[in-house]
C-alpha positions in Angstrom: 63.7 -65.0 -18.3 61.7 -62.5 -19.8 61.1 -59.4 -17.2 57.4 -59.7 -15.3 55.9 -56.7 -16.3 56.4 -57.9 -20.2 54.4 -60.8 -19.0 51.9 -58.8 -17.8 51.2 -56.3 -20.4 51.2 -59.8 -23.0 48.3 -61.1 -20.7 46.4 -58.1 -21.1 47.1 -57.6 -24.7 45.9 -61.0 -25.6 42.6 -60.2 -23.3 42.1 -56.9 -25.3 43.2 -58.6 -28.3 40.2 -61.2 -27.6 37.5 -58.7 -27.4 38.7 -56.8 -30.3 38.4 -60.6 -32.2 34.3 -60.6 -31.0 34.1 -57.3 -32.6 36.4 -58.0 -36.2 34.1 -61.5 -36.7 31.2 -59.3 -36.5 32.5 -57.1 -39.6 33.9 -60.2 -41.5 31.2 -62.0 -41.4 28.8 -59.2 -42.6 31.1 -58.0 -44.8 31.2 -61.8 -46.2 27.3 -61.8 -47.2 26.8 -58.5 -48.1 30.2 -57.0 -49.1 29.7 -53.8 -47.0 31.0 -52.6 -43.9 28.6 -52.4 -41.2 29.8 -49.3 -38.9 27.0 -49.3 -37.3 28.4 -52.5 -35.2 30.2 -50.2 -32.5 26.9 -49.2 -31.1 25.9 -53.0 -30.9 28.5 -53.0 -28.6 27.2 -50.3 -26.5 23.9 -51.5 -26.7 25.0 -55.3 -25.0 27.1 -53.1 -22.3 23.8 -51.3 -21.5 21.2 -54.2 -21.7 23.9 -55.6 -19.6 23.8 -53.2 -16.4 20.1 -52.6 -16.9 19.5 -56.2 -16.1 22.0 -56.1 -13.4 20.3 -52.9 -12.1 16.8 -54.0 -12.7 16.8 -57.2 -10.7 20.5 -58.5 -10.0 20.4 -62.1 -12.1 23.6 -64.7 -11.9 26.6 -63.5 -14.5 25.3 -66.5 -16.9 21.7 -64.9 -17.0 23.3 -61.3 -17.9 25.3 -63.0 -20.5 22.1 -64.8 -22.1 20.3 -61.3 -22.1 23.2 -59.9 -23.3 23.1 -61.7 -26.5 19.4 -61.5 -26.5 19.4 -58.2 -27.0 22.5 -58.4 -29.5 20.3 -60.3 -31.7 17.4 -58.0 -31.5 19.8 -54.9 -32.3 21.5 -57.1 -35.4 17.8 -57.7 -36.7 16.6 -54.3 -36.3 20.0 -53.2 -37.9 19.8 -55.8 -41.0 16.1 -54.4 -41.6 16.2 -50.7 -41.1 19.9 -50.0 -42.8 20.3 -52.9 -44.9 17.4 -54.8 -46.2 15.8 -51.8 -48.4 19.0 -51.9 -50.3 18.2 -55.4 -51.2 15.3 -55.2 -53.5 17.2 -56.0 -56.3 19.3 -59.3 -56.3 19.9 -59.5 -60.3 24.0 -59.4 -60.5 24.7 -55.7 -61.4 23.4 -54.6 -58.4 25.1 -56.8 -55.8 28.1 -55.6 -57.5 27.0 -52.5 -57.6 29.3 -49.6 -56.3 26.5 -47.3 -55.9 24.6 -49.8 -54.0 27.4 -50.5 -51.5 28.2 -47.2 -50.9 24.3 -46.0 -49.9 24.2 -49.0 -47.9 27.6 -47.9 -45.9 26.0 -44.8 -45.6 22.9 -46.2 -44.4 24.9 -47.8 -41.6 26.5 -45.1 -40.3 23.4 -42.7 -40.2 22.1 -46.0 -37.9 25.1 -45.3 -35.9 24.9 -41.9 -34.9 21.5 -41.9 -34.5 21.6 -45.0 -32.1 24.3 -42.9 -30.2 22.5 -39.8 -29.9 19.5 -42.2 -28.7 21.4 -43.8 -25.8 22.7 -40.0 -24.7 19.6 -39.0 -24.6 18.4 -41.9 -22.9 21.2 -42.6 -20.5 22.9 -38.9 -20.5 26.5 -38.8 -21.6 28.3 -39.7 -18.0 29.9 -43.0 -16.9 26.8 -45.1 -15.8 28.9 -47.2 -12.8 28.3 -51.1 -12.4 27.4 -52.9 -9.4 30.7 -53.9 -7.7 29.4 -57.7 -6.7 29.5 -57.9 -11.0 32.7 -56.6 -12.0 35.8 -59.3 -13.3 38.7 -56.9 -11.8 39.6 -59.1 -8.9 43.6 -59.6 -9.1 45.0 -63.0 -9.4 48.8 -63.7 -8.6 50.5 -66.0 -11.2 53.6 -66.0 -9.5 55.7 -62.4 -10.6 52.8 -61.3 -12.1 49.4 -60.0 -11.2 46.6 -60.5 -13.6 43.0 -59.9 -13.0 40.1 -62.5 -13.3 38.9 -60.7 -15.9 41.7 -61.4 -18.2 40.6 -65.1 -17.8 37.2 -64.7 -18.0 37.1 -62.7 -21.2 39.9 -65.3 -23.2 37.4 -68.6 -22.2 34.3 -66.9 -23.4 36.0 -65.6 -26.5 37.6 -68.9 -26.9 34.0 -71.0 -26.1 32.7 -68.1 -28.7 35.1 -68.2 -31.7 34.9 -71.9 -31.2 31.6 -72.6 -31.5 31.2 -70.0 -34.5 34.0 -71.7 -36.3 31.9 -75.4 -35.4 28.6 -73.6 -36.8 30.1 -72.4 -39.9 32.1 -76.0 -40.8 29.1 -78.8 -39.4 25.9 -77.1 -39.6 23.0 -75.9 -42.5 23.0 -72.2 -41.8 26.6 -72.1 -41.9 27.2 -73.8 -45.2 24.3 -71.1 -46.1 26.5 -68.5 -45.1 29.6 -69.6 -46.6 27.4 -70.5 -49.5 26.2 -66.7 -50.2 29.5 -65.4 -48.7 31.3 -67.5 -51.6 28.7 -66.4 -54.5 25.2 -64.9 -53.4 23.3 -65.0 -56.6 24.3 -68.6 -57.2 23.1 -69.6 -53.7 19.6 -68.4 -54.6 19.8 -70.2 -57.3 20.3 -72.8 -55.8 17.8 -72.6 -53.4 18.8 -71.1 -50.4 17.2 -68.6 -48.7 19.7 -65.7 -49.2 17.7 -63.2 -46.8 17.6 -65.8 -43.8 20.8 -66.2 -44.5 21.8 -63.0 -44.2 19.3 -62.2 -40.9 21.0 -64.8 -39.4 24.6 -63.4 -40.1 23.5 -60.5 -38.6 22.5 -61.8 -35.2 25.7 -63.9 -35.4 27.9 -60.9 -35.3 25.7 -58.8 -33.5 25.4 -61.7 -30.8 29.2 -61.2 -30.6 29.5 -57.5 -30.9 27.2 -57.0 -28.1 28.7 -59.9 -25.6 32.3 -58.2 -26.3 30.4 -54.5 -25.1 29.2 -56.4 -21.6 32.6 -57.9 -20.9 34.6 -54.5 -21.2 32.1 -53.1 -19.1 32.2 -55.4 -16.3 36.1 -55.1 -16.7 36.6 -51.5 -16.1 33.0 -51.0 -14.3 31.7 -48.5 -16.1 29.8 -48.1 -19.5 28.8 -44.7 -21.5 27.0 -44.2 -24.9 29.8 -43.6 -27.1 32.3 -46.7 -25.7 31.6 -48.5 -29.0 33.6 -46.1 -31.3 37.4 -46.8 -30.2 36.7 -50.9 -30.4 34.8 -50.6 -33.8 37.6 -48.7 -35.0 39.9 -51.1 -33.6 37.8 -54.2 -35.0 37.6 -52.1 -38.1 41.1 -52.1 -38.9 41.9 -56.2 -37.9 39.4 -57.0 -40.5 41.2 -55.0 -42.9 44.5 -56.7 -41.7 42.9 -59.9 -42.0 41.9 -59.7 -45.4 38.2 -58.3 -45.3 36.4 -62.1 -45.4 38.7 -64.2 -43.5 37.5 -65.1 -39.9 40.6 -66.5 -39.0 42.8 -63.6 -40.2 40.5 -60.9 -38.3 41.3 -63.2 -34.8 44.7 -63.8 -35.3 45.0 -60.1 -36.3 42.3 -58.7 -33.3 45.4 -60.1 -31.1 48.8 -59.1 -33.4 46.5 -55.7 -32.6 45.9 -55.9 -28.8 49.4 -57.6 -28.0 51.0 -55.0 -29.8 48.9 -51.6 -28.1 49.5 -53.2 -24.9 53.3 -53.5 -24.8 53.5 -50.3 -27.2 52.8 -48.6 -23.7 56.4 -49.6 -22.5 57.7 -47.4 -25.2 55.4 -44.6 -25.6 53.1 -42.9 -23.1 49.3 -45.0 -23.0 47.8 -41.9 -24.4 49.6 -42.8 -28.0 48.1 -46.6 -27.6 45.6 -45.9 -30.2 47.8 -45.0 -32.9 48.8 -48.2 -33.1 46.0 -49.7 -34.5 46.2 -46.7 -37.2 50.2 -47.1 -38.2 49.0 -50.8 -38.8 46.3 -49.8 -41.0 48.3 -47.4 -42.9 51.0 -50.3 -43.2 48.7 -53.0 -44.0 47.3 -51.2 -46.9 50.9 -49.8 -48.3 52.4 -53.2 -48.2 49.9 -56.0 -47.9 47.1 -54.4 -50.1 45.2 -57.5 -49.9 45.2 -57.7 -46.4 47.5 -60.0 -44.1 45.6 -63.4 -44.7 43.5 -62.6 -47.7 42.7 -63.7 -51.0 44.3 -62.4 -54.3 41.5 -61.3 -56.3 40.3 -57.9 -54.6 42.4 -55.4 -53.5 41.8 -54.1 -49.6 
């Protein structure tokens, strides 16, 4: 019988582990179409968390409603992003630039200009304190599961992340846009070619993720009850590196790796005080790109 408390801190790891997942398919999937890392997708997250208790504040709606604006303003934020940061490095599609090094690193740049400036935005606008939730909201309330005491939170956030990986997986197999995106993912300049819309396609991708990013923000949120402007930086990070473990383009690799991630930072705290927790996620980046240079589920022909 394995003790309780190990039971416990797995619970929570695999919750933490889910919202890092949100997070890592919202790198992947850019990083797919464009081939660029967006770092601006941390303050996505920050911006959902806001949008989230500014609805709650402004008129009190039902969780589902908060979750809807949520990802409405997820998607607004991703679109903005995609044309502010990366669109103008887009005006030429001929082959040397998409494979261009220059080009990838301006537009990396580009992002993370996008991402202190949206953080210095929301200090100025929010300040930098904890901005406190309304208690009726939060998804803390404990839950006894026999020796063990989880919170309803815990639940909450593995169905919606389970509903939401789910249904991304079903959009990208079953429908149009997501043969699109796999399309341009796969080869971008012989998807034009072919006649899709490679700039719809990649405006869509960017709401996809951003959609997720921003969902991930309100859920932490409600789970501790509290949200500030730079709570976006740790979990991008975090996201960051199970992308990389993943293998850079592989949705399933960045989700089973989100939660190799959380699982392990969670019970790393039996061992080592929870201040050290975050270098976990950096000894498995270090590792990952010693030993497994292509990443932990990725493909053979480019190097991490």
């Amino acid at each position: 019988m394995l003790d309780p408390y190990y039971l416990q801190q797995l619970t929570i790891g695999i919750s933490l582990g889910m919202v890092y997942a949100l997070m890592a398919i919202g790198f992947t999937l850019i990083f797919g179409v464009l081939n660029v890392v967006n770092f601006a997708h941390g303050e996505v997250y920050t911006i959902g968390a806001f949008a989230g208790i500014m609805a709650i504040a402004a008129f009190g709606p039902p969780f589902l409603i908060v979750v809807f604006i949520v990802l409405a303003a997820g998607a607004i934020a991703g679109f903005g992003l995609e044309r502010l940061a990366f669109r103008p490095f887009r005006r030429f599609s001929d082959e040397a630039s998409l494979k261009s090094r220059a080009m990838r690193e301006a537009t990396l740049m580009s992002s993370l200009a996008m991402s202190i400036i949206a953080r210095e935005a929301m200090e100025l606008l929010f300040g930098s304190e904890f901005q406190t939730i309304d208690i009726a909201y939060l998804i803390n309330k404990p839950i006894e599961l026999g020796p063990i005491t989880i919170v309803n939170g815990d639940i909450i956030i593995f169905v919606v992340s389970v509903l939401m990986l789910g249904g991304l997986q079903y959009l990208l197999r079953y429908s149009a846009i997501g043969l699109s995106i796999r399309a341009v993912s796969n080869n971008p300049l012989g998807a034009k070619y072919v006649g899709i819309n490679t700039d719809r396609t990649i405006v869509v991708t960017f709401l996809i993720g951003s959609m997720m990013g921003a969902l991930a923000g309100i859920l932490v949120g409600l789970y501790y009850g509290a949200v500030f402007p730079a709570m976006g930086f740790i979990p991008g990070i975090k996201a960051f590196v199970a992308m990389v473990m993943g293998g850079l383009s592989s949705i399933p690799g960045a989700v089973i790796s989100a939660l190799i991630l959380g699982v392990a930072e969670s019970m790393s705290t039996t061992f080592v005080s929870s201040v050290w927790a975050d270098m976990v996620a950096y000894l498995f980046l270090i590792v990952t790109l010693i030993f497994f240079p292509q990443g932990l589920f990725g493909a053979r022909r480019e190097r991490v």
